[in-house]
SERO-4910 file (N, C-alpha, C, O; in steps of 0.05 Angstrom, whole numbers):
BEGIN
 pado doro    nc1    nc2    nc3   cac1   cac2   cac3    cc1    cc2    cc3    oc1    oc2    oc3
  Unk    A     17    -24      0      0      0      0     18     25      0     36     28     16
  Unk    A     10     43    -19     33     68    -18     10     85      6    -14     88      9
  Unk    A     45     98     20     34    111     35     27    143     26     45    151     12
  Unk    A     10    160     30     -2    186     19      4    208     47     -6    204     69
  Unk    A     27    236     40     37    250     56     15    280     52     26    297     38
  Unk    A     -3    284     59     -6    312     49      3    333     72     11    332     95
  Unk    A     -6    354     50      4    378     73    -24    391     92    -46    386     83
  Unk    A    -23    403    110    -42    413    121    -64    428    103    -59    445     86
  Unk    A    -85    421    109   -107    430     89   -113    414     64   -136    413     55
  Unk    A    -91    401     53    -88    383     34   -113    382     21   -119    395      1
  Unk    A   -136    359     39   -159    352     29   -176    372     30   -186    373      8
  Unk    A   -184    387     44   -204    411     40   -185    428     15   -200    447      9
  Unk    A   -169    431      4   -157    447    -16   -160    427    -44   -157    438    -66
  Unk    A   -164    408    -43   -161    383    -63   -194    388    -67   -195    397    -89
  Unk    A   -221    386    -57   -248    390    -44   -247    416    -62   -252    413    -86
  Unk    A   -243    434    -55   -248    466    -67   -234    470    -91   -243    482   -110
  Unk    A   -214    462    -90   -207    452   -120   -221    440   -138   -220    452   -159
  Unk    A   -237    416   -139   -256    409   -150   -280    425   -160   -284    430   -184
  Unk    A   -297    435   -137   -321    450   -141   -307    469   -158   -316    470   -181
  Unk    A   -284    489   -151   -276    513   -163   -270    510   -191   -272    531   -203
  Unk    A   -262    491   -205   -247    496   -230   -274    495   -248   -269    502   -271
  Unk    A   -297    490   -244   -320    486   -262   -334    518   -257   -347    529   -274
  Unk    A   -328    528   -230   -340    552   -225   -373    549   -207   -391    564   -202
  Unk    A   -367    524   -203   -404    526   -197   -399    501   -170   -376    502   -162
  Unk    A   -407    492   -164   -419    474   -141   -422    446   -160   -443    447   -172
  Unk    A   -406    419   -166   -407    402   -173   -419    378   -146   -410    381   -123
  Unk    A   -433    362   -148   -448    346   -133   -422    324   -133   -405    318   -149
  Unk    A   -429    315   -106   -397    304    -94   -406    274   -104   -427    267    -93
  Unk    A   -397    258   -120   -413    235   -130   -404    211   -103   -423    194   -101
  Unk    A   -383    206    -85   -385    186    -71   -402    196    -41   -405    219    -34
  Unk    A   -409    174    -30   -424    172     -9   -412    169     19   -390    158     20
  Unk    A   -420    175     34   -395    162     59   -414    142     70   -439    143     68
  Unk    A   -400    123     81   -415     99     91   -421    102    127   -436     89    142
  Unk    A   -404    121    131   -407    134    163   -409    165    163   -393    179    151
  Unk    A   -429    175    178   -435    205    182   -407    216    183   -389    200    184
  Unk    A   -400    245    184   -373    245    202   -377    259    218   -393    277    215
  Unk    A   -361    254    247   -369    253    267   -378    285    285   -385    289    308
  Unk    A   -376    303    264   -390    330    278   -415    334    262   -426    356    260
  Unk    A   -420    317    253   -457    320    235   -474    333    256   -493    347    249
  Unk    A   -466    329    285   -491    333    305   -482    355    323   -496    357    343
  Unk    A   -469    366    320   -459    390    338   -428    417    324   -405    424    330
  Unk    A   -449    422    302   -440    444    299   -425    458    308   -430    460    332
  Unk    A   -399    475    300   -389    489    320   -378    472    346   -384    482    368
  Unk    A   -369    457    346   -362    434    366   -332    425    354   -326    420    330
  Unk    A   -313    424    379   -281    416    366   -291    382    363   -311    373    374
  Unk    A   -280    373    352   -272    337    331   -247    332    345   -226    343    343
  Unk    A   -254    315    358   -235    293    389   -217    279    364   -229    267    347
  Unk    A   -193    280    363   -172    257    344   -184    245    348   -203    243    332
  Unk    A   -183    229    367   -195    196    372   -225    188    360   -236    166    360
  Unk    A   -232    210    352   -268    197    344   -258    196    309   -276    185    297
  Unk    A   -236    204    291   -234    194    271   -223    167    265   -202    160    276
  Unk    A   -232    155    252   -225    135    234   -196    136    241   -187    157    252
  Unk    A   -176    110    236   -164    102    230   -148    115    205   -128    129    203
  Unk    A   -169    102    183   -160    116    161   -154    149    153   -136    159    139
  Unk    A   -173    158    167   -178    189    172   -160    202    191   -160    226    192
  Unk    A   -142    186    211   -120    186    232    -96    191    211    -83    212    210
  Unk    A    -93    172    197    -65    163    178    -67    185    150    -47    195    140
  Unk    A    -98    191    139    -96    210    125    -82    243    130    -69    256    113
  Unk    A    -93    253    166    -88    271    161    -71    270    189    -77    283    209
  Unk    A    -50    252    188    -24    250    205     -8    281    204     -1    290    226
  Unk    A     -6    289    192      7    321    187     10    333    206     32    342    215
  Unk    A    -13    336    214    -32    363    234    -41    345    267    -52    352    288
  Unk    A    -30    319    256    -41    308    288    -32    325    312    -48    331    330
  Unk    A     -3    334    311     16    345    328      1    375    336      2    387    357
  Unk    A    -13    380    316    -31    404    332    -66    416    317    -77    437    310
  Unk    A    -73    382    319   -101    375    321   -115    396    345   -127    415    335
  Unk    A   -116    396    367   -121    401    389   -114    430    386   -129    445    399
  Unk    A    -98    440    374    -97    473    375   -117    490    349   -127    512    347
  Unk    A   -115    465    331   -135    479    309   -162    486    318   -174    471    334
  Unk    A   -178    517    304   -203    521    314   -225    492    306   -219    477    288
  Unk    A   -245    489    318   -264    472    316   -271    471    280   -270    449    268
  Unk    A   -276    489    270   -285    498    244   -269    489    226   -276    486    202
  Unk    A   -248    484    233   -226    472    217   -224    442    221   -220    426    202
  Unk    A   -227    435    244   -223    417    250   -245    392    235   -241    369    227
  Unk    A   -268    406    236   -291    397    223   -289    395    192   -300    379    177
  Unk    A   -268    418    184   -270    413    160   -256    401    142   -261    398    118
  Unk    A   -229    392    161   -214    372    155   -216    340    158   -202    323    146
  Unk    A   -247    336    184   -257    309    180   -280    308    160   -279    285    151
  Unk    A   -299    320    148   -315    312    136   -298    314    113   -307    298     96
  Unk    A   -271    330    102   -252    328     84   -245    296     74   -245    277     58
  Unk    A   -241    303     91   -223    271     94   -235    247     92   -221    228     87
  Unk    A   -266    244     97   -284    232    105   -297    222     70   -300    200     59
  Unk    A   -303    246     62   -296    249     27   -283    243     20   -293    230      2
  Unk    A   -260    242     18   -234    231     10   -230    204      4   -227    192    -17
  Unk    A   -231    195     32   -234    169     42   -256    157     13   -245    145     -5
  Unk    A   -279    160     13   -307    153      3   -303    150    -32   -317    137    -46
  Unk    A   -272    171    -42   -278    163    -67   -260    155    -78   -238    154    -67
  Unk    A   -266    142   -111   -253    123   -129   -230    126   -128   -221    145   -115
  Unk    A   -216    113   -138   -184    115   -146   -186    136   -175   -167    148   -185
  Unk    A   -209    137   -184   -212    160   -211   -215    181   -204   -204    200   -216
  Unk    A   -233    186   -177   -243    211   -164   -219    220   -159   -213    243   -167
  Unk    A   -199    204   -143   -181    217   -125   -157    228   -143   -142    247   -138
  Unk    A   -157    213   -163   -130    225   -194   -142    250   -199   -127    270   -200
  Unk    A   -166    251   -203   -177    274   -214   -178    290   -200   -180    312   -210
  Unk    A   -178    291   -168   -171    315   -156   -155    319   -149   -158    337   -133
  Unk    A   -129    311   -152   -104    319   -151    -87    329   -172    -65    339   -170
  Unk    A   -107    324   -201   -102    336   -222   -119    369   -212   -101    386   -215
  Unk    A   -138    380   -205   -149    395   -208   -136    419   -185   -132    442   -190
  Unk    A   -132    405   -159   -114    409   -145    -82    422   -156    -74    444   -147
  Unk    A    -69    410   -171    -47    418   -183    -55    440   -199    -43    462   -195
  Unk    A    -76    440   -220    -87    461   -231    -94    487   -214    -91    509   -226
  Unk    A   -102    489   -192   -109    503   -174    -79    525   -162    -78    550   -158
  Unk    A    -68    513   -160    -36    513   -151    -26    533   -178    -24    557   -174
  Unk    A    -21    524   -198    -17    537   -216    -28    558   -230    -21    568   -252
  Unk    A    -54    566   -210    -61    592   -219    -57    619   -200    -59    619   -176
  Unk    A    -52    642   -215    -51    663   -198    -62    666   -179    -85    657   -181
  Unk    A    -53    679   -148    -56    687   -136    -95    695   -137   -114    684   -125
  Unk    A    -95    723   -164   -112    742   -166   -136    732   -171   -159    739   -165
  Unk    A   -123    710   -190   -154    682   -197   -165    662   -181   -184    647   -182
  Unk    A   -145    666   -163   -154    641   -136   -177    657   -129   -200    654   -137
  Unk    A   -165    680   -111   -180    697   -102   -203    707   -117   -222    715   -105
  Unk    A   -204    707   -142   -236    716   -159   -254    688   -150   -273    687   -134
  Unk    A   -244    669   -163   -252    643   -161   -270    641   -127   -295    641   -124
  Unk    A   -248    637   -105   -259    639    -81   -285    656    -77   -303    646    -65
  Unk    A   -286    685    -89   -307    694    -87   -334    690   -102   -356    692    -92
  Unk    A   -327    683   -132   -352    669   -147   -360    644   -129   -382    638   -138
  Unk    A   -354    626   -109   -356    607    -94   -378    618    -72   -401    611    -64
  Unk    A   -358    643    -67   -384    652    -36   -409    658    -49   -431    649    -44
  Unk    A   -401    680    -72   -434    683    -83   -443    663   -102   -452    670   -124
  Unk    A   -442    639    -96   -449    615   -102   -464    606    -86   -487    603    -93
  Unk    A   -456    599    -61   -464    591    -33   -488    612    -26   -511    606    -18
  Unk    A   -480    635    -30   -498    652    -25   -530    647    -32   -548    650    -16
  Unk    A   -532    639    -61   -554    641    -67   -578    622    -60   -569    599    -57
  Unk    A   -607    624    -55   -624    604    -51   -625    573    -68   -625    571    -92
  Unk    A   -625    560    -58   -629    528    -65   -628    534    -93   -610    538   -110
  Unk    A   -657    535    -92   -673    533   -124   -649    543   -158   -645    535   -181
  Unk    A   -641    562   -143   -618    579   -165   -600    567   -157   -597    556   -178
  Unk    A   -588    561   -148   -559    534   -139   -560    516   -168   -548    516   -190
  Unk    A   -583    499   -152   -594    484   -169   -597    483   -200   -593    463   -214
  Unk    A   -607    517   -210   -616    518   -245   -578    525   -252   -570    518   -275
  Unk    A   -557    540   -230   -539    535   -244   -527    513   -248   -513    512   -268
  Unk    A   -528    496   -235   -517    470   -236   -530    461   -270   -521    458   -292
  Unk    A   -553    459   -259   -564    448   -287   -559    463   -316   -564    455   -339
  Unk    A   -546    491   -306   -547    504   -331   -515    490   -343   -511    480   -364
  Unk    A   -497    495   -323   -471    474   -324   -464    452   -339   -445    448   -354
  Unk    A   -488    434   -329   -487    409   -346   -496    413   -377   -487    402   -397
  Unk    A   -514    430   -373   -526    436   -404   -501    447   -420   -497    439   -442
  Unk    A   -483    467   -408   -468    475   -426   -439    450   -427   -425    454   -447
  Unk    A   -431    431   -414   -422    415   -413   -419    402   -440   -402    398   -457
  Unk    A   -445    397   -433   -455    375   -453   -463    383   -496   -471    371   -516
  Unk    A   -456    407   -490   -454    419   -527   -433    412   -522   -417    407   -504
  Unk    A   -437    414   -557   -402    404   -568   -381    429   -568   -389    452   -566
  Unk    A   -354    420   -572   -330    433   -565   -336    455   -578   -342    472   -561
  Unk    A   -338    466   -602   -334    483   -615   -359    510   -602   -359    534   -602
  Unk    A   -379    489   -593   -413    514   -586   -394    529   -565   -390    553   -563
  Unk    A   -385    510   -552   -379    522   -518   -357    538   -532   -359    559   -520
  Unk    A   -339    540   -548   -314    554   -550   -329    581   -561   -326    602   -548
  Unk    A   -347    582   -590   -366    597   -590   -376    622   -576   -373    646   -579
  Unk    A   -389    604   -557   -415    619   -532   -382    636   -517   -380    661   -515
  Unk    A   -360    617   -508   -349    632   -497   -329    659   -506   -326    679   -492
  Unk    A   -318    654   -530   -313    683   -546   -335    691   -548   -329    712   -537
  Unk    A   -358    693   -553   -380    712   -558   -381    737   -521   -384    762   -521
  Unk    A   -377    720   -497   -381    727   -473   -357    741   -467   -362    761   -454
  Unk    A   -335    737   -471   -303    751   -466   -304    779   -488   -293    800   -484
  Unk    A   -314    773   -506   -313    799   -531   -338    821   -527   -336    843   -538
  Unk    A   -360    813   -510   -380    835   -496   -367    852   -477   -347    849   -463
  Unk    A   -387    877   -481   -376    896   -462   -396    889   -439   -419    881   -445
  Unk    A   -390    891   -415   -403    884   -383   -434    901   -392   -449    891   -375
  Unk    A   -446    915   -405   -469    921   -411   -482    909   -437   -505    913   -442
  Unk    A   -461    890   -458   -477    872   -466   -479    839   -463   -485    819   -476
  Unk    A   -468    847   -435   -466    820   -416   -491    814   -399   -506    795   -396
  Unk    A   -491    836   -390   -515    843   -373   -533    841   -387   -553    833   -375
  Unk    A   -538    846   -419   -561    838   -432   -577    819   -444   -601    817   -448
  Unk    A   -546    798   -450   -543    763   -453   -558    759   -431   -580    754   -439
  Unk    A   -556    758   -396   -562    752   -385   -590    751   -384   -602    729   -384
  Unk    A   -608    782   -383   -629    792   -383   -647    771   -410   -666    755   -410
  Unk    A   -631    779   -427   -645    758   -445   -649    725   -442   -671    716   -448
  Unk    A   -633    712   -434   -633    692   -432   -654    692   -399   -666    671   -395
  Unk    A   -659    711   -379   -672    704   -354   -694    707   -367   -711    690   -360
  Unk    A   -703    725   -388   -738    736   -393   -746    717   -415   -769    716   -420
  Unk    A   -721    693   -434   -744    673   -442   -741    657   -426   -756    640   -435
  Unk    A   -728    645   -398   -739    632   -384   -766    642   -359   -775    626   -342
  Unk    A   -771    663   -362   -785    671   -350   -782    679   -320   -800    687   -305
  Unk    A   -754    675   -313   -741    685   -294   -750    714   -281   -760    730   -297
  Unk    A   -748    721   -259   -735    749   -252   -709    752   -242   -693    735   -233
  Unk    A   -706    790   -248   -680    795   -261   -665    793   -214   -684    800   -199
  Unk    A   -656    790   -208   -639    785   -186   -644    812   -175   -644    830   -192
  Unk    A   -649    820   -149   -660    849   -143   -624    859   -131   -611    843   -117
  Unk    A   -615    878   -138   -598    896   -125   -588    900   -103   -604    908    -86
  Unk    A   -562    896    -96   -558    897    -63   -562    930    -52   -561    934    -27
***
């Protein structure tokens, strides 16, 4: 069995790496076969000892100062890991490919990226949801539409961006997002 060294954060950075490189909220396709163990108390520090084994040896790194990390972290390095744990040997290539990709981008794009994420999160279910689906839809045209649609969107000026949008919300019958 090869042994796997990461660095602190590793798996929650490997995790956000994933969702981030598509821009949108991708649905985590493996399952965990055990809750992880702060499902029930929010805001609550994650005892070493209540992880896994596997989840012990994954994130050996940080054992040495498990106990000093905030709770929030701590949580988000077991349900990390917990994920981790849960997927394929394809899942896990692929996020260490995306991961490396992540790494190799600027500073300025991390940071844009990170924030298209919050106002991601931000939004109600329902619109989560139609972007996801709008995602897949554009996924799924062929190479050239998507290369297309996307010079058409990079070569607009931000007011006939805003109008692509408008148009495309009023034949779905959408409303337009109210103003902060």
């Amino acid at each position: 069995m090869r042994k796997m060294c990461t660095k602190p954060g590793l798996v929650g950075a490997l995790l956000l790496t994933g969702l981030l490189s598509g821009g949108v909220c991708l649905p985590v396709c493996a399952q965990s076969v055990n809750p992880p163990p702060t499902a029930a108390t929010p805001g609550a520090a994650v005892p070493w000892s209540s992880l896994s084994p596997d989840q012990q040896h994954l994130l050996s790194r940080v054992s040495g100062q498990w106990d000093q990390l905030p709770p929030q972290r701590q949580q988000s390095l077991a349900s990390g890991s917990q994920r981790w744990l849960g997927m394929s040997t394809e899942q896990r290539q692929q996020a260490r490919q995306r991961f490396n990709q992540w790494q190799q981008l600027p500073q300025q794009r991390r940071d844009q990226l990170r924030k298209r994420w919050e106002e991601f999160r931000s939004l109600p279910p329902a619109r989560q949801q139609a972007d996801r689906e709008n995602f897949r839809k554009f996924q799924q045209l062929p190479q050239e539409r998507r290369q297309q649609l996307r010079q058409r969107w990079q070569k607009a000026s931000p007011t006939q961006r805003q109008d692509m949008i408008d148009q495309t919300r009023a034949r779905r019958g959408e409303r337009a997002p109210k103003l902060r």
